[in-house]
C-alpha positions in Angstrom: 0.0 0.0 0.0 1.1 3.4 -0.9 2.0 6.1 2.0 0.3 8.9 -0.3 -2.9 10.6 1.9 -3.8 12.7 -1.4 -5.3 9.7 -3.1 -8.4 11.3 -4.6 -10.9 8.1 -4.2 -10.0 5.6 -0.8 -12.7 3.2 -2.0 -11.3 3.6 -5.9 -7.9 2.9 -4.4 -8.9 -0.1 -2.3 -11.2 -1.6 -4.2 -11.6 -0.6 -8.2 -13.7 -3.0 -8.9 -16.6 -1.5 -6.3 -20.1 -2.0 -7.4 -21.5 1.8 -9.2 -24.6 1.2 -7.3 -27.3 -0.9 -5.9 -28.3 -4.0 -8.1 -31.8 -6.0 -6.7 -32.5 -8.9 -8.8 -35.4 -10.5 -5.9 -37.7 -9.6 -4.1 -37.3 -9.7 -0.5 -36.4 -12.2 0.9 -35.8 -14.0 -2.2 -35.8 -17.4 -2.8 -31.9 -18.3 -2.0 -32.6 -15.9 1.4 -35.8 -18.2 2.2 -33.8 -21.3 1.7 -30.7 -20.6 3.5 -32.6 -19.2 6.3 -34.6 -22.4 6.4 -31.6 -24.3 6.9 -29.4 -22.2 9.3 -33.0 -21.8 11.8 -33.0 -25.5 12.4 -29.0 -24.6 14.3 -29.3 -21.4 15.3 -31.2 -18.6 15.7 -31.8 -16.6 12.9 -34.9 -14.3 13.4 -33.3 -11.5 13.5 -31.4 -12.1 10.2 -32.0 -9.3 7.5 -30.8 -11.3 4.7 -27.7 -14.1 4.6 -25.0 -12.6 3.1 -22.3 -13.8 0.2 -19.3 -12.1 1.7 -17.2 -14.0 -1.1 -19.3 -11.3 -3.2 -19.6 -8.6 -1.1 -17.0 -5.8 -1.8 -15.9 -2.3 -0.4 -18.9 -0.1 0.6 -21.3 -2.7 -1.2 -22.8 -5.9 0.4 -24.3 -8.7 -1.6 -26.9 -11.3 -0.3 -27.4 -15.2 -1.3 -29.8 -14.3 -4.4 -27.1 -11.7 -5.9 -29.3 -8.2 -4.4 -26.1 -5.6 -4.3 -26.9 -2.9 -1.5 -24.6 0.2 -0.3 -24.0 -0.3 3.4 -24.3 2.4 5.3 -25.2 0.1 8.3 -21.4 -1.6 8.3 -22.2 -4.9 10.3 -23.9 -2.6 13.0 -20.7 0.0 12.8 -18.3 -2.5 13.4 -16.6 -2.6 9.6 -14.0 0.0 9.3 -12.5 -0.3 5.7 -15.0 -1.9 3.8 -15.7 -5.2 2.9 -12.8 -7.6 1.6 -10.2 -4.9 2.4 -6.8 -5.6 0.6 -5.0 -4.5 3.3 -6.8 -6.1 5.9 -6.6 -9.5 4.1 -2.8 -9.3 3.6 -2.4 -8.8 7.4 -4.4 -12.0 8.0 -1.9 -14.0 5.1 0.8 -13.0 7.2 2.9 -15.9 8.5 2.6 -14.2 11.9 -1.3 -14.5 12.1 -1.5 -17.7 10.5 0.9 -18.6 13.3 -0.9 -17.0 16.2 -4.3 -18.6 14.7 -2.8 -22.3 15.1 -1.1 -21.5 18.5 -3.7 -19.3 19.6 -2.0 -17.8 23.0 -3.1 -18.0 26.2 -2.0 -14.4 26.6 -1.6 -14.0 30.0 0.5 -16.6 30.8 2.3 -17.9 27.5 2.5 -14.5 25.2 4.4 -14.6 22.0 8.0 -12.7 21.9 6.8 -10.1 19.4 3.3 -9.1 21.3 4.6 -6.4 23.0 5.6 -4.6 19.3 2.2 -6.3 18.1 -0.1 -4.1 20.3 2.4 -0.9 20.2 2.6 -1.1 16.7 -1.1 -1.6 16.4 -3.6 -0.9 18.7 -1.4 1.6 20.9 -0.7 3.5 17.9 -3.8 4.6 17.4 -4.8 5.3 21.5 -6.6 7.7 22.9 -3.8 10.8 23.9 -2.7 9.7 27.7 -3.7 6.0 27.6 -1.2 4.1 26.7 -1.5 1.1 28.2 -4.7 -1.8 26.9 -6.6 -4.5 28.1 -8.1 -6.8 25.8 -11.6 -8.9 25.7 -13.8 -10.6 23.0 -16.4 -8.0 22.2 -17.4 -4.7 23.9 -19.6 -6.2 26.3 -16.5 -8.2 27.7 -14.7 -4.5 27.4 -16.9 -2.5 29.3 -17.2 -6.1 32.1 -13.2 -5.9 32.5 -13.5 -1.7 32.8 -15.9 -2.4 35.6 -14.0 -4.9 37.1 -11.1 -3.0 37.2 -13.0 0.2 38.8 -14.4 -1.9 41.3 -10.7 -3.1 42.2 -9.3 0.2 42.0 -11.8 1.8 44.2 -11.0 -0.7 46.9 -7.2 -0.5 46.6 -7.8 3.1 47.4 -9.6 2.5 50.3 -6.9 -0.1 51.8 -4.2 1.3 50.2 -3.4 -0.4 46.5 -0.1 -2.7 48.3 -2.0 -3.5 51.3 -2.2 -7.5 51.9 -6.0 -9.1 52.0 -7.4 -9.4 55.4 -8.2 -13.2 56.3 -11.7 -11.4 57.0 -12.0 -10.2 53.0 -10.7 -13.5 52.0 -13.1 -16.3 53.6 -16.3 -13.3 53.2 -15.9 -12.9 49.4 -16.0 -17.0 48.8 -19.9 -16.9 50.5 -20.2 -13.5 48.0 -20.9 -11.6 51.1 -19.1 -8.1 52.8 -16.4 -6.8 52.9 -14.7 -9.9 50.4 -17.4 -8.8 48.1 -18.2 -5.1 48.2 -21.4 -3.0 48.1 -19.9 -1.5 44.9 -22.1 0.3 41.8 -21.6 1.6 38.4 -23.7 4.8 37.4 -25.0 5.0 33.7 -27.5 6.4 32.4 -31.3 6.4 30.7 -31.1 5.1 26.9 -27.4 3.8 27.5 -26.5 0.3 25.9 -23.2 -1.0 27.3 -23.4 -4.5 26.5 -25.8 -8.0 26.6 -23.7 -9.9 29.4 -24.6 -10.0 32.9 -22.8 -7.4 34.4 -23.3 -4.7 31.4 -26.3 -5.4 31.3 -26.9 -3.9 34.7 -26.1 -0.4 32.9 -27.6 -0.9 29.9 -31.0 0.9 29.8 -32.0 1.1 25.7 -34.7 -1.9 25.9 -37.0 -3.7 27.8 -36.5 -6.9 25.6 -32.5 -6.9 26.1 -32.5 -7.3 30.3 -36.4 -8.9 30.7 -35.6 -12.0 33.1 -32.1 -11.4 33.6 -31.1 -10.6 37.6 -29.4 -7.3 37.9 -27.4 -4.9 40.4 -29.2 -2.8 41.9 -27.3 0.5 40.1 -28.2 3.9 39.8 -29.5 5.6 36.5 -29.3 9.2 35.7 -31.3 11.2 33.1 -29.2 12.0 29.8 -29.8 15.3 28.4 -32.8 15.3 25.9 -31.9 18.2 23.5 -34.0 19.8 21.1 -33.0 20.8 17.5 -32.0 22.4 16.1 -29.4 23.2 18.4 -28.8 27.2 18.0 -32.3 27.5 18.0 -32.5 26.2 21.8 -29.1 27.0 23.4 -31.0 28.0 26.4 -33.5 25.2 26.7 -30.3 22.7 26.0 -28.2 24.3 29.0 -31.1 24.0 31.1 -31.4 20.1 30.5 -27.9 19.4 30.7 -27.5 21.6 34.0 -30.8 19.6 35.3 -29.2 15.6 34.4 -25.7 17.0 35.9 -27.4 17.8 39.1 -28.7 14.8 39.3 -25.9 12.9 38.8 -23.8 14.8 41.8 -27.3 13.8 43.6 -27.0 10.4 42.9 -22.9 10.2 43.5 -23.5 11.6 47.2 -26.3 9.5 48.3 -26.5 6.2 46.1 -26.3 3.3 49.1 -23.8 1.7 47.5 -20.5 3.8 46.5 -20.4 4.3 42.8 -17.2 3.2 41.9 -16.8 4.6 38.1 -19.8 6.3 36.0 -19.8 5.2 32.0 -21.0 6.8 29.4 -21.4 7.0 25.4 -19.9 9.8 24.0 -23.5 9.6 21.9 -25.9 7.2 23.1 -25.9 4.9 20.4 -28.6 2.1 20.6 -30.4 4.2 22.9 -31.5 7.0 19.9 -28.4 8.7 19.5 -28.8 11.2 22.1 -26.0 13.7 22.0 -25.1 16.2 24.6 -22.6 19.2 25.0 -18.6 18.9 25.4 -19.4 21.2 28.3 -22.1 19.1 29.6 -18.9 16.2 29.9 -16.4 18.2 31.1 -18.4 19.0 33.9 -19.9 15.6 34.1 -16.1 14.5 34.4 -15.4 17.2 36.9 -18.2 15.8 38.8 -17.3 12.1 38.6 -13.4 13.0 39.9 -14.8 15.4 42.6 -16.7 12.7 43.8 -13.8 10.0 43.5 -15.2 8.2 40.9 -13.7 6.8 37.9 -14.6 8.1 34.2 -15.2 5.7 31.7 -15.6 6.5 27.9 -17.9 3.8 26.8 -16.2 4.2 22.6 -17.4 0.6 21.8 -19.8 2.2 18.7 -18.0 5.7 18.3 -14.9 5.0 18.2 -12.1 4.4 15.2 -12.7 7.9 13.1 -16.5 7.3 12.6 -17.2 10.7 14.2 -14.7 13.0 12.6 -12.5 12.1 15.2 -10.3 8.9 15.7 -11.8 8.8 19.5 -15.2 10.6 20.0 -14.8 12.0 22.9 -11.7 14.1 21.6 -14.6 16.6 20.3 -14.4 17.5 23.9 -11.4 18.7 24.3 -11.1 17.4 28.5 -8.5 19.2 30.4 -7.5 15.3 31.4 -8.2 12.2 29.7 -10.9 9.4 30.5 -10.0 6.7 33.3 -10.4 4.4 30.6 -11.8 4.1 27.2 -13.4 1.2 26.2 -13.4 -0.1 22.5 -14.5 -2.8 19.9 -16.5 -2.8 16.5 -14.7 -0.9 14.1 -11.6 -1.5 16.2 -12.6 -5.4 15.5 -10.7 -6.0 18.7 -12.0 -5.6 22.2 -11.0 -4.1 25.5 -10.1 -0.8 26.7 -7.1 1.7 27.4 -6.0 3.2 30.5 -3.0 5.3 31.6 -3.1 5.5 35.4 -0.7 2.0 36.7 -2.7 1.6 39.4 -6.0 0.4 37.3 -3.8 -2.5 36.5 -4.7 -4.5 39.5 -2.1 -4.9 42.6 -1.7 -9.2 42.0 -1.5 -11.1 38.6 -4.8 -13.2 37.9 -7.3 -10.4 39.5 -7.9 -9.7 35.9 -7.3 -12.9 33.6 -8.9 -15.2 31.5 -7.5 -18.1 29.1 -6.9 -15.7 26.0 -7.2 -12.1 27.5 -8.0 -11.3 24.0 -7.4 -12.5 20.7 -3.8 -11.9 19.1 -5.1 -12.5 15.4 -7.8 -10.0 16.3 -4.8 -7.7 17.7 -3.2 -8.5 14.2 -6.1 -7.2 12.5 -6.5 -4.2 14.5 -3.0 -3.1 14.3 -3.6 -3.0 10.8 -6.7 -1.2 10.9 -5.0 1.4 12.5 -2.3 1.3 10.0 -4.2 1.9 7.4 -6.6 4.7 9.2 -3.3 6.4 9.8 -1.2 6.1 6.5 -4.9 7.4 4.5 -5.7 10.1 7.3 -9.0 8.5 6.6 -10.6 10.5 10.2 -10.1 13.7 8.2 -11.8 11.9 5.0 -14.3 11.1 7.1 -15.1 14.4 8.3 -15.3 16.0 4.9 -17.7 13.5 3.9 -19.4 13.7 7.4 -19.7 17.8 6.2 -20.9 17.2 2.7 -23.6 14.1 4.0 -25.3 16.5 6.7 -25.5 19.5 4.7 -27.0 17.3 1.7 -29.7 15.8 4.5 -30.3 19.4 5.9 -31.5 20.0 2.5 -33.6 17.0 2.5 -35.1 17.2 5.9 -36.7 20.6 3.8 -39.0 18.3 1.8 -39.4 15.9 4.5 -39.4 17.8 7.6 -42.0 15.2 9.3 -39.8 12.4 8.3 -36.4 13.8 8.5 -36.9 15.3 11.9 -34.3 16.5 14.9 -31.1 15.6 12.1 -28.2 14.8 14.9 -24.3 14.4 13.9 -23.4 18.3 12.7 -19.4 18.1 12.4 -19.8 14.8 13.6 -18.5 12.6 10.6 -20.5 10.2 9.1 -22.1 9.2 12.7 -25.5 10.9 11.7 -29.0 10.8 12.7 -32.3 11.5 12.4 -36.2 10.9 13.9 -39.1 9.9 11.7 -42.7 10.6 13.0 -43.6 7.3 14.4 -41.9 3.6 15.0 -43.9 2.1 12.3 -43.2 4.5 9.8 -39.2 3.9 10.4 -39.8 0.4 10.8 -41.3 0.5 6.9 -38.8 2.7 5.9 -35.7 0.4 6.8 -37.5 -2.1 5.0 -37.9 -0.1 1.8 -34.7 0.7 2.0 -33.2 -2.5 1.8 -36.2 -3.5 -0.8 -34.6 -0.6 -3.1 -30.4 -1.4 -2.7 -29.8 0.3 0.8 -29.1 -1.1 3.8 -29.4 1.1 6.7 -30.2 0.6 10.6 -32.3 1.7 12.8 -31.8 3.2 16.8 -34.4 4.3 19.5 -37.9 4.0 19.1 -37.9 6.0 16.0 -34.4 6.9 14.4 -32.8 6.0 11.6 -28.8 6.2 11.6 -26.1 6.2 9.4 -22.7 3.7 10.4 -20.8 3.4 7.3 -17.4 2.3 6.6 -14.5 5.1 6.7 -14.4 4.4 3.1 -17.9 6.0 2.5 -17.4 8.9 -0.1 -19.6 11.5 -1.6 -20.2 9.9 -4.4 -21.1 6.8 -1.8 -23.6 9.9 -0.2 -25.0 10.7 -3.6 -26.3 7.5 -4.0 -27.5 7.0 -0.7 -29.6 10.1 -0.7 -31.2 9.5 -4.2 -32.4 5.8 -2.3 -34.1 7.9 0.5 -35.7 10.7 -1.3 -37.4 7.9 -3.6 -38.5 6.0 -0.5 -39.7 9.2 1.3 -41.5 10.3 -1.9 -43.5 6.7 -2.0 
């Protein structure tokens, strides 16, 4: 791969052979779909499939199904594909000798790395941290992340408390084998309404998006704070905006002071993604991270969805310009590696095995990242994404003109590609997605009534062009 950032078309460079646009030969589903989700429901569960996908086929911004129906993606295997489909250099990292080697012998990193891992994650992953976190902790997907971040705030908290070399009392040790005080602390973890931090058991604790994702599941008894609810657009209702965010903030010192069990680290989305993407101010979390240290707390940047240039920014949350960086900041998706960064040495727990697991990770996943990364550096493809961000929400603020029912609070102004929008009821989105996908575009869903937009970083204007001639047609059914 060439080191040149002027090359005039990423997705021409990476993949010339890109689809011009959207082909449907069915109807959906079509009869290949029916089939082969026939056969895959009687092992698995596939009723929330959209469509079974030929990813032989699929290439660059385009995705292709089992009946040969070409769509542009702007839903990126729910944000988490970075470069496009069948990336060149993505599938040269994976020939490598080195992950072929690392697939076979897969490591049990913590206690049998390989010799080169140490240039494997600074190379890769650590060259693309958030500015003050340079050390990582690795998972298997972002609900493992944001588990491990918890776990490790939980830890930390106590270490303060006892003082982080201080031996176990024989008390805390035979207590926390019956799950009971002070072996097993009264700890909590703040979040927030509409936040989505993961499916398993302890994330889902703080996730707060849908009924159907915690129904029947035991969970902590944690505190939830309001996220600011702002109105649009936004220099229309500066004053109405301050207001709410000035309101939740209170609330969450409230909740900080007198939650019965000490809040140990407060997460949150630098947008709420699942949840509608709700935005708020970078003054709303600079004081919410003022708040959260005052209060001896621990900050965590929940960038599972945000993170890796989608917003204009290679991390989200450096919109915000904080005087100090996040606790932690966790990752996955586009990233397509899991766990989350840190700077401060004493989040790394005080004994080896506090924080272990069999893999701690996945160094072919590490592999891949590191080339990710790479490649987002070498084609400055955050700033590509910004332009195209610019030239996608000015095109939709044009829209939203002719639609302004349908098209209704746009969200994600200087924001990238990581853009948004409400339609006037559930159903009406619900059909729209669908005749989307029925006319060549396949797009996602958030909230109980927005639509957004999670392409790859290789998503051009000429990519936007076509997407916006698929909605206008749909909106003008």
């Amino acid at each position: 791969m060439t080191q040149d950032k002027q090359i005039q078309s990423i997705s021409e460079f990476y993949y010339p052979n890109e689809p011009t646009g959207p082909a449907m030969k069915t109807s959906l589903p079509g009869p290949e779909n029916q089939k082969a989700l026939a056969k895959l429901s009687k092992v698995f569960d596939a009723r929330a499939a959209y469509f079974v996908v030929d990813y032989f086929k699929s290439n660059g911004n385009y995705i292709v199904d089992v009946d040969g129906n070409t769509y542009l993606d702007v839903y990126a295997q729910i944000a988490s594909i970075a470069l496009g489909y069948n990336n060149p250099a993505l599938i040269e990292a994976v020939k490598s000798d080195k992950n072929i080697n690392t697939i076979v012998n897969r490591p049990a990193l913590g206690n049998f790395p390989p010799n080169d891992y140490a240039d494997t994650l600074s190379e890769g992953l650590l060259a693309g941290a958030p500015q003050g976190l340079d050390k990582v902790w690795l998972d298997l997907s972002g609900s493992g992340a944001n588990e491990q971040a918890y776990k490790a705030a939980f830890m930390y908290k106590r270490g303060q408390e006892r003082g982080y070399n201080t031996p176990f009392s024989e008390e805390e040790l035979s207590t926390t084998m019956a799950n009971a005080k002070p072996g097993s602390p009264d700890l909590s973890i703040l979040s927030f309404e509409s936040a989505f931090h993961g499916r398993l058991f302890g994330s889902l604790s703080t996730t707060r998006s849908k009924p159907i994702h915690k129904l029947d599941i035991p969970a902590f008894d944690w505190p939830k704070a309001p996220f600011p609810r702002l109105q649009y657009p936004l220099e229309k209702f500066e004053k109405e905006n301050a207001e709410e965010e000035a309101r939740c903030l209170a609330e969450v010192e409230r909740l900080l002071k007198t939650w019965p069990s000490p809040v140990a680290a407060v997460i949150v989305e630098p947008v709420q993604s699942e949840g509608g993407d709700n935005h708020a101010s970078p003054d709303f979390f600079h004081k919410l991270q003022k708040i959260t240290n005052e209060n001896k707390a621990l900050f965590i940047v929940d960038e599972v969805q945000t993170g890796v240039g989608a917003t204009g920014k290679l991390w989200a949350h450096e919109h915000w310009n904080l005087p100090t960086p996040p606790d932690m900041v966790t990752f996955s998706k586009k990233a397509q590696a899991a766990g989350y960064f840190y700077g401060n040495p004493e989040i790394l727990p005080n004994l080896p095995y506090r924080q272990f697991n069999t893999w701690c990770g996945d160094t072919s996943k590490a592999i891949v990242a590191g080339s990710i990364f790479q490649e987002v550096l070498k084609h400055d493809l955050v700033a590509r994404t910004a332009r195209v961000g610019d030239y996608l929400y000015g095109k939709l603020e044009e829209l939203s003109a002719k639609f302004p029912t349908n098209i209704a609070n746009l969200r994600g102004k200087n924001k990238g590609t990581f853009v948004a929008w409400d339609m006037e009821s559930p159903a009406v989105r619900d059909n729209f997605l669908k005749t989307c996908r029925e006319n060549g575009l396949n797009i996602g869903g958030c909230g109980p009534q927005s639509v957004r937009l999670r392409p790859a970083l290789t998503f051009e204007e000429k990519h936007v062009d076509i997407f916006l001639s698929i909605v206008d047609k749909v909106l003008s059914l």
